[in-house]
Residue frames as qw, qx, qy, qz and C-alpha x, y, z in Angstrom:
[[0.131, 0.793, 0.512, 0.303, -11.87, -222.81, -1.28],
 [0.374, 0.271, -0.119, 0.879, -10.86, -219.08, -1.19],
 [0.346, -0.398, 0.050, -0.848, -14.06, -218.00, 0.44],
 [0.227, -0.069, -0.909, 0.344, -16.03, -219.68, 3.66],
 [0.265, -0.675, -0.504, -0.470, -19.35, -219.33, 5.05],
 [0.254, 0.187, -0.327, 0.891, -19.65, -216.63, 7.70],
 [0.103, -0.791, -0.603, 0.009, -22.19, -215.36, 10.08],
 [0.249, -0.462, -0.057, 0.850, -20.16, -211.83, 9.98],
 [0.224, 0.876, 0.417, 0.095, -22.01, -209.05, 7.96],
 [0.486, -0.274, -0.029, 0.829, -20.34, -206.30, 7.05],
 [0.248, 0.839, 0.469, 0.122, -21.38, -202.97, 5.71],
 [0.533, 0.172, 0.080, 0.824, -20.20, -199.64, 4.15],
 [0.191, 0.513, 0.340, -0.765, -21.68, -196.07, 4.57],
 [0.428, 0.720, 0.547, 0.000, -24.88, -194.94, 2.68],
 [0.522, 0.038, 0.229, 0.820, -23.40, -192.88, 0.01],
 [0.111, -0.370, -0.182, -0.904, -26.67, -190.41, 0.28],
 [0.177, -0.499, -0.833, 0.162, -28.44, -190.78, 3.47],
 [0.401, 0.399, 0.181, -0.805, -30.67, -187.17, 3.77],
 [0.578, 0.161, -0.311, -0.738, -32.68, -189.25, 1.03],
 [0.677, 0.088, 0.663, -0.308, -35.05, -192.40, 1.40],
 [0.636, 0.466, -0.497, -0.363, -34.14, -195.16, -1.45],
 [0.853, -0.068, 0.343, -0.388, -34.80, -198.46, -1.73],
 [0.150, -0.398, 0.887, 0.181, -32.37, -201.51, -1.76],
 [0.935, -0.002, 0.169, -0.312, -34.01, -204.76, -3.16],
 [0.039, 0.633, -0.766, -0.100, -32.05, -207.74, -3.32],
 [0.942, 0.074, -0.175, -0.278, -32.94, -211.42, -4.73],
 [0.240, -0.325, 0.913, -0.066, -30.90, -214.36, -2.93],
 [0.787, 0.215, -0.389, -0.428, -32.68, -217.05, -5.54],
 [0.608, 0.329, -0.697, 0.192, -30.05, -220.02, -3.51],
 [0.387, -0.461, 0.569, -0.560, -31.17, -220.20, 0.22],
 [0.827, -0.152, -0.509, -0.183, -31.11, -223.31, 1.35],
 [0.263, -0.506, 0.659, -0.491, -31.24, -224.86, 5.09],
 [0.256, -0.052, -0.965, 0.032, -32.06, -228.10, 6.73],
 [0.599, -0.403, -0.453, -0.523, -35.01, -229.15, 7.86],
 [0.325, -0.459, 0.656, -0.504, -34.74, -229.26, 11.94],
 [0.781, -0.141, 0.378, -0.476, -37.53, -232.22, 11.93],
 [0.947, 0.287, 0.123, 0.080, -36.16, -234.58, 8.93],
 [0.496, -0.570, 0.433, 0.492, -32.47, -233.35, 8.18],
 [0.603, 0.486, 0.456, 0.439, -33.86, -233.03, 4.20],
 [0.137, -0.250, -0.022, 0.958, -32.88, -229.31, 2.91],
 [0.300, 0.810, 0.355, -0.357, -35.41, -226.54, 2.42],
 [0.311, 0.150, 0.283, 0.895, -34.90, -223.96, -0.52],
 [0.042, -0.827, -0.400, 0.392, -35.97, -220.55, -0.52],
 [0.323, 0.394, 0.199, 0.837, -35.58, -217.25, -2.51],
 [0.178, -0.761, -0.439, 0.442, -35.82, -214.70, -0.34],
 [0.225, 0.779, 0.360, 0.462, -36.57, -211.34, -1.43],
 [0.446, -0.441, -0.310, 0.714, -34.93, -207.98, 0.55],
 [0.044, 0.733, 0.350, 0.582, -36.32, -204.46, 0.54],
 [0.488, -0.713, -0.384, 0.327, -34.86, -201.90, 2.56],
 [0.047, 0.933, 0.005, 0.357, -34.59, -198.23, 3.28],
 [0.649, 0.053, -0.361, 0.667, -30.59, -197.85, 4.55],
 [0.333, -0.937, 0.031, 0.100, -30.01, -194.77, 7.40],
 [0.216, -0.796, 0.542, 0.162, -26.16, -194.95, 7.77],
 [0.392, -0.304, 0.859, 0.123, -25.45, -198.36, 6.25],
 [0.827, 0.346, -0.163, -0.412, -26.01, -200.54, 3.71],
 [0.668, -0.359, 0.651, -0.016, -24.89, -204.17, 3.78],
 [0.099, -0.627, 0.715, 0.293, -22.09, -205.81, 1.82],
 [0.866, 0.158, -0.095, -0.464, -22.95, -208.11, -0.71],
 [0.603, 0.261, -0.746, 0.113, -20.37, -210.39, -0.75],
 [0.006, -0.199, 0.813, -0.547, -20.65, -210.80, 3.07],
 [0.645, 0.003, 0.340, -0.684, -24.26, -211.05, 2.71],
 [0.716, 0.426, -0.494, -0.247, -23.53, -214.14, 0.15],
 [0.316, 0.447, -0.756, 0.359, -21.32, -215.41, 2.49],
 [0.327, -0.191, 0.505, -0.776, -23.72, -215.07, 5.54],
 [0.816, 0.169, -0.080, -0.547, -26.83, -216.88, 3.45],
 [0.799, 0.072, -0.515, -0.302, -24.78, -219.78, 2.87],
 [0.027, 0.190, -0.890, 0.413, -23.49, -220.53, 6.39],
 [0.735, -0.070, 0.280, -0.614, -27.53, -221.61, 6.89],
 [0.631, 0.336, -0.486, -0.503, -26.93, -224.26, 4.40],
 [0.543, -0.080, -0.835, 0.049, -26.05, -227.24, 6.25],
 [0.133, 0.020, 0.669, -0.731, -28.04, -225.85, 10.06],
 [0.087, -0.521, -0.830, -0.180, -31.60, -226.69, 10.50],
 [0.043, -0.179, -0.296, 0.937, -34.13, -224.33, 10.91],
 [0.303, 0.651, 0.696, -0.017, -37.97, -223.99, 10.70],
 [0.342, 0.384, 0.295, 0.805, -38.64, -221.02, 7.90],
 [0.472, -0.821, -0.306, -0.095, -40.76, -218.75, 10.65],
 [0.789, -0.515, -0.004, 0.335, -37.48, -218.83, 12.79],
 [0.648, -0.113, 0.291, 0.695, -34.67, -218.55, 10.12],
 [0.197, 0.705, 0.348, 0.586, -36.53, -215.95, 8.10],
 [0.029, 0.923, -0.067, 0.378, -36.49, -213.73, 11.08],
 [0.778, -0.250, 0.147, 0.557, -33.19, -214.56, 12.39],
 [0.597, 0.223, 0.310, 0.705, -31.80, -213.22, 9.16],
 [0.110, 0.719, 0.190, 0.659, -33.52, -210.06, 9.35],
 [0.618, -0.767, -0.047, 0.166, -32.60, -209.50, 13.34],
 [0.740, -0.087, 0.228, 0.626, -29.04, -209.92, 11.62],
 [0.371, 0.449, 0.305, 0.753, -29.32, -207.60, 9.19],
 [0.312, -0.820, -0.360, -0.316, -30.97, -205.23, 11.49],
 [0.680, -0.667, 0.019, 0.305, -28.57, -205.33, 13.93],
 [0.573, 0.074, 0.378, 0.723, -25.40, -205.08, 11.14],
 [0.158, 0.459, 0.387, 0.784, -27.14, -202.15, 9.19],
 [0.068, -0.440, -0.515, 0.732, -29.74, -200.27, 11.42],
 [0.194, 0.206, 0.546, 0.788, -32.17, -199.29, 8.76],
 [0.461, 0.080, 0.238, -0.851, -35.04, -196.88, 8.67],
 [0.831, 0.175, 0.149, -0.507, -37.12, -200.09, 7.06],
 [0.337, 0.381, -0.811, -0.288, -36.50, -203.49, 5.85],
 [0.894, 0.133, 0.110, -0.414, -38.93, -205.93, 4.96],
 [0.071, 0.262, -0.910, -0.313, -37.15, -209.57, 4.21],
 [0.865, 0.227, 0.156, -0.419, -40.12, -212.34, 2.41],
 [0.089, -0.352, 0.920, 0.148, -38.96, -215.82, 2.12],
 [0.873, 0.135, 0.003, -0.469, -40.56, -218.04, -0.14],
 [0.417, -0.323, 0.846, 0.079, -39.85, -221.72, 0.30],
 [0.395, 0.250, -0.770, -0.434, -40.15, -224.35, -2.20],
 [0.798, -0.166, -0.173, -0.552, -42.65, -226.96, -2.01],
 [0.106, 0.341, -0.894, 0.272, -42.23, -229.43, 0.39],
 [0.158, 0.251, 0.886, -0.356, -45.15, -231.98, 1.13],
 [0.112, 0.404, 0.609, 0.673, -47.34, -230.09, -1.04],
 [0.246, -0.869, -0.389, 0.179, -47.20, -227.17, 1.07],
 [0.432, 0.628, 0.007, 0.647, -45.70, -223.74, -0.25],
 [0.452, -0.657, -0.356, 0.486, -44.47, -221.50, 2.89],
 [0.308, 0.591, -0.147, 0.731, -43.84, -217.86, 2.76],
 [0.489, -0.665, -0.297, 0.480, -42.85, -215.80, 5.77],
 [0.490, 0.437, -0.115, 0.746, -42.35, -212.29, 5.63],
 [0.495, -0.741, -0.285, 0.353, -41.14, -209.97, 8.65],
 [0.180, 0.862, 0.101, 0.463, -40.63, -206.26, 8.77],
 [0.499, -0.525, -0.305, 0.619, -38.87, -203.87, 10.82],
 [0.038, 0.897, 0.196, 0.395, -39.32, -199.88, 11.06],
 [0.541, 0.092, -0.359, 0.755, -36.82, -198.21, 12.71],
 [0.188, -0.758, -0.579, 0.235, -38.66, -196.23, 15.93],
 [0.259, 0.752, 0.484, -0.365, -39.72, -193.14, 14.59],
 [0.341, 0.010, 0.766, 0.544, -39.42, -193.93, 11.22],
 [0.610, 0.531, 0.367, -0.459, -42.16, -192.18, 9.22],
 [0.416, 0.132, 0.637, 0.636, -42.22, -192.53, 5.34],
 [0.031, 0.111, -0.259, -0.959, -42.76, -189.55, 3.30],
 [0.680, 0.355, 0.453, -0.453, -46.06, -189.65, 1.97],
 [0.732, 0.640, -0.141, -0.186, -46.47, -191.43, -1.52],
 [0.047, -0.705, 0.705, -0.060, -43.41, -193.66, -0.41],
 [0.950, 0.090, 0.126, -0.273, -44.45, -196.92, -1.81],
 [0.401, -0.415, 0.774, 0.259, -41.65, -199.76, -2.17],
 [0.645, 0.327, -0.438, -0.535, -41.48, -201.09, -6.30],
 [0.950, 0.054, 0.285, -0.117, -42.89, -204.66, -6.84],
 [0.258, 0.691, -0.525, -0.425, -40.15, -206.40, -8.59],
 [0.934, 0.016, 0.053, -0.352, -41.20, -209.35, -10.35],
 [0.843, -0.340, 0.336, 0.248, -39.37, -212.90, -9.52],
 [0.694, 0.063, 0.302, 0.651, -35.74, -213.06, -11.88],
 [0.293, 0.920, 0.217, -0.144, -36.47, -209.66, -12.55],
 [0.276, -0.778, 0.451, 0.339, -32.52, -209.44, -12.61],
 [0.675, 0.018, 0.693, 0.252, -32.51, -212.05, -15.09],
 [0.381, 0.591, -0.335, -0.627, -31.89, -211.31, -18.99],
 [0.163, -0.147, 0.940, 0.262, -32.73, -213.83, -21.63]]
């Protein structure tokens, strides 16, 4: 295979940082292992963040999501993992990541964790857009 999973993140410079704008990015394909049974989870996790100097690489972030795929990992844990990662890789004035797992036992999990970069204010009337699930989808 020409590509491998990676825990490396890479990122590029913000092509307008003097202005607060919002990234949002659907990963519809997370999947990890259950730590307690070794069955896999799925998840579609949902990113939303205000960049400062960076913005992170999609292909590496593609790359990054599927090295989870065969580790275990309750969805509490792995959900903020990934955004400690990205936090650390990008440094952003905000970024919110919400992971919603797929039913498992007939029990739906979301988990979402935030980070604000210390003294971070948002303009006033700075309200991140809802964007509804496949919203990227056409058809």
């Amino acid at each position: 295979m020409p590509s491998q999973p990676t825990k490396d993140l890479e990122t590029f410079e913000n092509p307008t940082p003097t202005r607060d704008f919002q990234i949002h990015i659907e990963i519809p394909e997370f999947t990890c292992l259950c730590p307690k049974t070794g069955q896999p989870d799925f998840a579609t996790l949902f990113l939303d963040y205000i960049p400062d100097q960076k913005c992170v690489e999609l292909k590496s972030l593609k790359l990054y999501i599927w090295s989870f795929r065969n580790e275990g990992h309750f969805h509490e844990a792995v959900t903020n993992r990934i955004l400690d990662d990205l936090v650390r890789a990008t440094e952003p004035r905000f970024m919110r990541l919400t992971a919603k797992f797929y039913v498992r036992g007939g029990i739906f999990t979301n988990v979402v964790a935030e980070h604000r970069k210390a003294g971070w204010q948002p303009q006033p009337r700075v309200e991140l857009a809802e964007f509804a699930p496949q919203s990227n989808t056409r058809g």
